[in-house]
Wavefront OBJ file of the C-alpha trace (Angstrom):
o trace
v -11.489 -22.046 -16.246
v -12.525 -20.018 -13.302
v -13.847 -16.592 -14.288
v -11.353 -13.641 -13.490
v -13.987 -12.547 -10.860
v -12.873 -15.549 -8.951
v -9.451 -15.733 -9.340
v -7.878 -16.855 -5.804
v -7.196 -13.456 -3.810
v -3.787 -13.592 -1.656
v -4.239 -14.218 1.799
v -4.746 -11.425 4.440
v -1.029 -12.573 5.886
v 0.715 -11.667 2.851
v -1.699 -8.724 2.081
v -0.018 -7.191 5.324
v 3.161 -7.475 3.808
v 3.386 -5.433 1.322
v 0.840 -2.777 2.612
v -2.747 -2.377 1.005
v -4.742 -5.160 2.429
v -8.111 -3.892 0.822
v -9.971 -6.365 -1.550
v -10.566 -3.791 -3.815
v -7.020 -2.822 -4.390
v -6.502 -6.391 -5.785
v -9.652 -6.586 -7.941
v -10.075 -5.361 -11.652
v -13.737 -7.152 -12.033
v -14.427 -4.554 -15.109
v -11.564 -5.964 -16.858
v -10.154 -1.512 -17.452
v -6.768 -1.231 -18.085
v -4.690 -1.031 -14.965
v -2.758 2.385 -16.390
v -5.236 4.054 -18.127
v -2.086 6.379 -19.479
v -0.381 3.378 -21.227
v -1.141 2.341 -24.426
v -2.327 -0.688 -25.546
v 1.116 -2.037 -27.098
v 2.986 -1.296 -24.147
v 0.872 -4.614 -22.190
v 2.399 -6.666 -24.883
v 5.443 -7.835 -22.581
v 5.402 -6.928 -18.565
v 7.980 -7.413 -16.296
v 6.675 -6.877 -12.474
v 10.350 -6.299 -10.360
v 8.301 -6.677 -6.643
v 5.637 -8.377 -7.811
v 4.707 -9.124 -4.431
v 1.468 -11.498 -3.852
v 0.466 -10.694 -7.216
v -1.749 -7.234 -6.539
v -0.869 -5.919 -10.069
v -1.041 -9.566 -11.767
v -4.176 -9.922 -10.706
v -5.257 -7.075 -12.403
v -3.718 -7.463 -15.136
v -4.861 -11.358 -15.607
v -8.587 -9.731 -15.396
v -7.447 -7.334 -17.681
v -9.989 -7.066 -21.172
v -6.707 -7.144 -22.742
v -4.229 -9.027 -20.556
v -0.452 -9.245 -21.232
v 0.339 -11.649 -23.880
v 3.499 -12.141 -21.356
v 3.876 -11.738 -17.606
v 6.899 -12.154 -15.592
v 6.575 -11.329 -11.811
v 9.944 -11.121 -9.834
v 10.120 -10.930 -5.947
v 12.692 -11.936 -2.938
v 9.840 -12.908 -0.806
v 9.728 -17.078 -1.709
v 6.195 -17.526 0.406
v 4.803 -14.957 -2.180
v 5.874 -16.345 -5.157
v 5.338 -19.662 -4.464
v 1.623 -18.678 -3.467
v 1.372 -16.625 -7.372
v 2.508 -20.151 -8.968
v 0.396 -21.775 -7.283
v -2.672 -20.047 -7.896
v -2.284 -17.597 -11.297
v -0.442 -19.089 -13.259
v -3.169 -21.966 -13.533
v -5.596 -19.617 -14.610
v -2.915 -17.619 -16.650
v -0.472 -19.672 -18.509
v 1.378 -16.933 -20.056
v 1.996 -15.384 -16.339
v 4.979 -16.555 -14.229
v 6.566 -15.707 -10.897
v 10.219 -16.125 -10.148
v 11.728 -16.210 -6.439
v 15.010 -13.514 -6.538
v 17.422 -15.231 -4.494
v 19.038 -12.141 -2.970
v 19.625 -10.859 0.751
v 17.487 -9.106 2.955
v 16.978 -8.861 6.197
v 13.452 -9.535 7.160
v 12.131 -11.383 3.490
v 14.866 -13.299 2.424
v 17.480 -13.794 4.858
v 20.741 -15.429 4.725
v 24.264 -14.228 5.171
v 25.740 -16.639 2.045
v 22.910 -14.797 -0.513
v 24.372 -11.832 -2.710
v 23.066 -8.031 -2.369
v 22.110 -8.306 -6.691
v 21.563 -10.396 -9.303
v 20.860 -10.039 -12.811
v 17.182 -10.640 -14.030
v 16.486 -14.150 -15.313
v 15.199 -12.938 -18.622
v 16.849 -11.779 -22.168
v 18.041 -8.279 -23.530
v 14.921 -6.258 -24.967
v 12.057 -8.757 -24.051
v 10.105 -5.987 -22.180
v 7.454 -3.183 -23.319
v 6.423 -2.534 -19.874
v 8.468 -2.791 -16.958
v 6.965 -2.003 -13.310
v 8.816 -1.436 -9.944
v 6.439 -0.006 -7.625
v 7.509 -0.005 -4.182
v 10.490 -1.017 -4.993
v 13.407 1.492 -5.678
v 11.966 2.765 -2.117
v 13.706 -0.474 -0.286
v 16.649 -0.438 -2.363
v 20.225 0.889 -0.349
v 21.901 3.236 -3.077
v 24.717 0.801 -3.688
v 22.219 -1.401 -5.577
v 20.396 1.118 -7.742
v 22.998 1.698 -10.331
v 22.817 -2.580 -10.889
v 19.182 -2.616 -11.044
v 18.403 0.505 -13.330
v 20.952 -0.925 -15.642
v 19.271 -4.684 -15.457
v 15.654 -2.306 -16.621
v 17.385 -0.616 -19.200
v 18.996 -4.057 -20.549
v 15.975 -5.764 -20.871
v 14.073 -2.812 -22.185
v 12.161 -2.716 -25.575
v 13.340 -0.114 -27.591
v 10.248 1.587 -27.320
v 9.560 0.617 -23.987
v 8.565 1.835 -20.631
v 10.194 1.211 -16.816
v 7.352 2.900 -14.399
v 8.958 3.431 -10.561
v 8.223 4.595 -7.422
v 11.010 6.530 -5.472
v 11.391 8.921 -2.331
v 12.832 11.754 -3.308
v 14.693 14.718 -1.430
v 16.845 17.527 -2.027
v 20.422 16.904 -1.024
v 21.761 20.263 -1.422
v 20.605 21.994 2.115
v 22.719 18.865 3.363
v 25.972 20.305 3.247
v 27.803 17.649 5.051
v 26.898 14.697 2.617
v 29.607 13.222 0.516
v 29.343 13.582 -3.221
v 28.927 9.501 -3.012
v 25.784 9.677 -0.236
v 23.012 10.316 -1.824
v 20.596 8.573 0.153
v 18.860 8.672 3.848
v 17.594 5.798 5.792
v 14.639 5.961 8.390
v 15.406 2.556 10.283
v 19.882 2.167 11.635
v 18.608 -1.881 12.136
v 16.778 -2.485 8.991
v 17.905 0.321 6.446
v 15.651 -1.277 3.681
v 12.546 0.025 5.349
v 12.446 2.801 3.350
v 14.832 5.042 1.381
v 14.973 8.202 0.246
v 17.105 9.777 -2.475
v 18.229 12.916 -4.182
v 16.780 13.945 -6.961
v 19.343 15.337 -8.932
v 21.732 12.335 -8.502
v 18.578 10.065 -9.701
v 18.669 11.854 -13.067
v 22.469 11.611 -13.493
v 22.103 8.119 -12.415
v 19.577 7.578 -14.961
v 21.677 9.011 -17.816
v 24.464 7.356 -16.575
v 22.512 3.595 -17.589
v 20.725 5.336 -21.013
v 17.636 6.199 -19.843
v 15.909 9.585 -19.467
v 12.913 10.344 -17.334
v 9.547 11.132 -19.846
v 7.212 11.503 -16.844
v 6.731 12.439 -13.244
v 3.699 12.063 -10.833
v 4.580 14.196 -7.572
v 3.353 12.431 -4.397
v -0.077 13.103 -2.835
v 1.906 13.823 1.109
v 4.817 15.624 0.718
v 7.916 13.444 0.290
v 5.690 10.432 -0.306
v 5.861 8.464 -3.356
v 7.159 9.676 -6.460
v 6.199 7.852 -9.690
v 8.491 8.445 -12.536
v 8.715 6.873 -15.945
v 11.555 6.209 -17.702
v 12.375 5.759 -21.307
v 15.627 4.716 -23.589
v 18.079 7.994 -24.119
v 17.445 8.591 -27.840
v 18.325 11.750 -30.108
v 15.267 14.338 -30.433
v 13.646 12.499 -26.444
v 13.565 14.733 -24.263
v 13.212 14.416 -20.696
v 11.144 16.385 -17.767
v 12.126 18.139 -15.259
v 11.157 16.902 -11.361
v 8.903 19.437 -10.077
v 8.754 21.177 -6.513
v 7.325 18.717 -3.791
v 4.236 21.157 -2.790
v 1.727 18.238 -1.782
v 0.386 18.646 2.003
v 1.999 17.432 4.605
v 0.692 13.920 6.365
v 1.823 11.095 7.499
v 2.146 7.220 5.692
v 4.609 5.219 7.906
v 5.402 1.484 6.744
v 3.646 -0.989 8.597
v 5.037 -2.718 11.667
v 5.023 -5.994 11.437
v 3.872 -8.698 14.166
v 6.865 -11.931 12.878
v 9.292 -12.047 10.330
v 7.935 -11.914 6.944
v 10.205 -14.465 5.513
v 8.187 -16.692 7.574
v 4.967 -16.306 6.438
v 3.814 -17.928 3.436
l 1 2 3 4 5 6 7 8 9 10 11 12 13 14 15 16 17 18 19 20 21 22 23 24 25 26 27 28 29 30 31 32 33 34 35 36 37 38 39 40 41 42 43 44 45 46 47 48 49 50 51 52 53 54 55 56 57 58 59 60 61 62 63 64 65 66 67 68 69 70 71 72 73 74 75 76 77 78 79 80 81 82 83 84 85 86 87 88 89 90 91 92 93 94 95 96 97 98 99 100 101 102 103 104 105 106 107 108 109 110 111 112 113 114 115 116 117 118 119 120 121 122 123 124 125 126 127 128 129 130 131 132 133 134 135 136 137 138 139 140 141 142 143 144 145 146 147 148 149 150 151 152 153 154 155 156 157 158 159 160 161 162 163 164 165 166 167 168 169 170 171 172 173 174 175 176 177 178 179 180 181 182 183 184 185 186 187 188 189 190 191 192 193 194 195 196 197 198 199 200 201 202 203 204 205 206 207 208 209 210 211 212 213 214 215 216 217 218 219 220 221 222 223 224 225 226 227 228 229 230 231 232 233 234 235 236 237 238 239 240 241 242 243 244 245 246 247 248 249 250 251 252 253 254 255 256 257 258 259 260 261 262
């Protein structure tokens, strides 16, 4: 077997697809745990919603103590295809699934459906991941896909997300139903930004209650939050003030179509 020091890194062109293109973002050569806040139980079953090219599997397959279970789950078919073809070789127990739904510039095609559910059982997960993902999400999908990480949830099991997050109320003319804002009218997938309050009604709403929150480093930059299963005596945390500096991280422009790379 080749060493996890050598394990295949994804190519620049899909790199540039999902953002980071650094080496070192993909590497874990010391085998540390990739959330050094997690505990060890929690690798037991991962479920990557966005996988991507495999930044986080890779870590995780070089991992001292990799994940006795892997599922990675992504729209983009090149990059999945690409994470068959050269983790799972090296990493039996790690798999990558194409999700067949519509977008624009990934996966296109007007017959494909907005959701679907996940292709895996009720309560097979310990750790469930969606970074980068919950940002590209329209809020007429959310509801469907917090529910589908609460369904196949461990009961003592985590869902870590990423999310841009504003405050709706100095909106005034936004419907109770709008609770999202859009920076592209052509693609609105680009990015998405949503209020916070109706994230933790929405998150009650499927049984889950937020345990954690990591403000962003630029102000109105990514949020991570962790959820947990709703459960008598959990209590859940409030979403703090945004007071990080101001900067600027815009999404990459990108030179063709990404479904056709890959």
């Amino acid at each position: 077997m080749t060493p996890p020091s050598e394990l295949p890194l994804p190519p620049v062109e899909l790199r540039q697809l999902v953002g980071p293109t650094d080496e070192a973002r993909y590497d874990n050569a010391m085998g540390s745990d990739v959330f050094p806040d997690v505990a060890d139980k929690t690798y037991g079953a991962v479920f990557d919603f966005g996988c991507g090219c495999g930044r986080i599997a890779r870590q995780l397959i070089q991992q001292t103590r990799a994940p006795e279970r892997y599922v990675g789950l992504d729209h983009h078919a090149g990059m999945i295809r690409w994470c068959q073809q050269n983790f799972t070789p090296y990493a039996p127990q790690f798999s990558f699934v194409h999700h067949d739904v519509a977008d624009r510039g990934f996966n296109p095609g007007a017959d494909k459906p907005a959701t679907l559910p996940f292709p895996v059982k009720d309560g097979e997960f310990s750790f469930i991941l969606a970074l980068s993902v919950f940002t590209h999400i329209v809020e007429s999908s959310v509801l469907h896909y917090l529910q589908e990480c609460a369904r196949i949830m461990a009961v003592d099991g985590i869902v870590r997300t990423t999310w841009f997050l504003f405050d709706k109320r100095p909106f005034p003319m936004m419907q109770d139903f709008q609770n999202a804002m859009y920076i592209n009218d052509q693609d609105p997938t680009n990015a998405v930004i949503y209020d916070r309050e109706w994230l933790v009604r929405v998150a009650d709403e499927v049984g889950l209650v937020i345990t954690r929150v990591t403000p962003p480093v630029i102000r109105g930059f990514h949020w991570y939050v962790d959820f947990e299963r709703a459960s008598p005596g959990r209590l859940g945390c409030d979403i703090p003030d945004d007071v990080a500096p101001f900067g600027s991280s815009p999404p990459p422009v990108l030179p063709v179509l990404p479904s056709t790379v890959g």
